[in-house]
N, C-alpha and C positions, 0 to 999 in steps of 0.2 A: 432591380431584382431583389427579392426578398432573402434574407438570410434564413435559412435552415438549421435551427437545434432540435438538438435531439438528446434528450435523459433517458442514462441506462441507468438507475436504481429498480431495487425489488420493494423498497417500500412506498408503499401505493399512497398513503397519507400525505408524505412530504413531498411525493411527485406531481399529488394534487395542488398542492400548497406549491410548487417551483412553476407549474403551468400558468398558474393565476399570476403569479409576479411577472413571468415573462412576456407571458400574451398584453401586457401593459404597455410594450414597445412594440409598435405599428410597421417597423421594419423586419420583426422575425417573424417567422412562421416557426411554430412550435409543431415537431411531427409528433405523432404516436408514439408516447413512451414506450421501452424494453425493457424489462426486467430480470435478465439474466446477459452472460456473455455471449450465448451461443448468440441467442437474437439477435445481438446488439451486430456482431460482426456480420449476420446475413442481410440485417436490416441495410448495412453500408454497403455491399455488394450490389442491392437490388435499385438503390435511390442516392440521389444526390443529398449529402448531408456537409452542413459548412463548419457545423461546431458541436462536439457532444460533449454533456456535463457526465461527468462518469462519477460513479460511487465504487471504490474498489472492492469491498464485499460484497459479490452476486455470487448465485450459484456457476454451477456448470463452465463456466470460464470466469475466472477472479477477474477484479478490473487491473490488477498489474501484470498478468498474462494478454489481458485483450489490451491492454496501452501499447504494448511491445508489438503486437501483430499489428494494430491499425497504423503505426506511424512507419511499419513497413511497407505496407502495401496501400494507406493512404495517407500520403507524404501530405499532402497538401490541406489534410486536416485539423483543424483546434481545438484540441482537449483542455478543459478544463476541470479537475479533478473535485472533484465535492465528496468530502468525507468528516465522519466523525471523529477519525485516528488524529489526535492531534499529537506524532510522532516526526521529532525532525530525521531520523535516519527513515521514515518512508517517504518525506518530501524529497532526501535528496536521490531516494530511489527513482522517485518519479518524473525527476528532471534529467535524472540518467538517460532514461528512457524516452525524453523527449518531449515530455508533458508541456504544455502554453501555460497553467497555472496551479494552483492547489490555494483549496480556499474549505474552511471547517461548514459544517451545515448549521451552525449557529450565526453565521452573517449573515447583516440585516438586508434585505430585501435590494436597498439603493446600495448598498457595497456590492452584492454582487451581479447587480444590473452593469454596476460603472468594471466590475471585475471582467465582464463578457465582454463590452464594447472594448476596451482596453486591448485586450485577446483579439479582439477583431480587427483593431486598428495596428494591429503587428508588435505591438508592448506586450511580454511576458508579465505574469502576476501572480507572485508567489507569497502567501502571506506567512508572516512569521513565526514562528513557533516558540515555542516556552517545553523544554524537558518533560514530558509526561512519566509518571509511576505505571499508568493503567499497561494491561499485557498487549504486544504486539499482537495481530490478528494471524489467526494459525496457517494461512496461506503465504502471510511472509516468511515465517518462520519455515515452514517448507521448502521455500524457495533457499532461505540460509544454508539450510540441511544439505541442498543438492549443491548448492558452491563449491561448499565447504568438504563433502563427504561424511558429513558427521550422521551418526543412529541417532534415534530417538533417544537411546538410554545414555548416547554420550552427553546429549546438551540437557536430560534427565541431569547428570553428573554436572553440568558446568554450572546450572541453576544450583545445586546442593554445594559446591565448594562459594557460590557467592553469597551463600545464607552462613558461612565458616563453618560445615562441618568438617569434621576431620575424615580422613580415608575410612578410619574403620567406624564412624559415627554412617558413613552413609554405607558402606556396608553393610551393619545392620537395619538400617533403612530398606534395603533394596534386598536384602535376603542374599548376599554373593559375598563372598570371601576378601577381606582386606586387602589381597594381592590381586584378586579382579579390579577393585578399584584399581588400582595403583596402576594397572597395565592400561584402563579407561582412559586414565589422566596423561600417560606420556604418550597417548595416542593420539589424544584430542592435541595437547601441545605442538606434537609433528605435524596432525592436518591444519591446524590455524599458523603453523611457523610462529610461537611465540616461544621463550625461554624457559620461561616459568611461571608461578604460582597467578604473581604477579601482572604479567603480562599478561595471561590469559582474562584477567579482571576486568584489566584493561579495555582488551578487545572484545569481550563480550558485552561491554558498557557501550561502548561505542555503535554495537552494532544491533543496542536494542534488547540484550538475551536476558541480562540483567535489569 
């Protein structure tokens, strides 16, 4: 029986460019690309699918909202994550969540042919990450937001205290009162449970905000 992949990306270039690699192995059958989430999850409902390469930036359902629904409702499926983000706090998101691999769209063709088989043969493949500068993609960041309780204008604030401004430097930043700041900051403190200044640095490094 043939193995069934299946690519949910929206970009149609590199989806062109993953069919050609893949259809190279005589044992998969490459379906019909998706290009968004909703597809992607109607596509698994209507057909037998053995493994999807997911891109986590689609519209309409992010691919870290659709990883969390498909490893619910199809347990017995292999994801293998292909993205540009090269973010270790969205790898260990995505293993959270149950993910078979995470692999960058810059590997070469035979890494992630040998990446699939690997997934297939029941060996997870998570490839390594290096600290990235570039900004989280604003769907994860959303997701922080609703953990955590935080507004927009707080992790506005947690961004502006890790550049060192002072309370009343982002104040007039922000056009609001020194003592708005100031109630921002012990607020943010109590929703992340952290102490202080400090801590807060901390934890916002850790989790990518910084």
């Amino acid at each position: 029986m043939l193995i069934r992949l299946l690519i949910a990306d929206d970009h149609q270039l590199l989806t062109d460019g993953l069919m050609a690699v893949l259809q190279q192995n005589p044992a998969w059958e490459i379906l019909e690309p998706v290009n968004n989430g909703r597809a992607l999850l109607a596509r698994l409902a209507e057909t037998r699918v053995d493994m999807v390469l997911l891109d986590l930036n689609m519209p309409q359902i992010d691919g870290i909202r659709a990883l969390g629904i498909m490893k619910k409702e199809f347990p017995h499926l292999k994801i293998l994550v292909l993205t540009n983000y090269n973010q270790p706090q969205l790898l260990a998101e995505v293993k959270k969540l149950g993910a078979d691999g995470y692999m960058l769209k810059n590997a070469s063709s035979a890494a992630l042919r040998a990446a699939i088989q690997q997934i297939l043969d029941g060996q997870p493949c998570f490839e390594e990450l290096t600290p990235s500068s570039a900004p989280l993609p604003a769907y994860f960041l959303d997701e922080f937001m609703k953990k955590y309780h935080l507004t927009r204008r707080e992790v506005e604030i947690i961004k502006m205290v890790g550049s060192e401004l002072t309370s009343k430097e982002i104040g007039n930043q922000l056009s609001i009162s020194e003592l708005t700041v100031n109630t921002h900051r012990k607020n943010i403190l109590r929703k992340l449970e952290v102490k202080n200044t400090a801590g807060l640095l901390n934890f916002a490094k850790q989790h990518g905000i910084l």
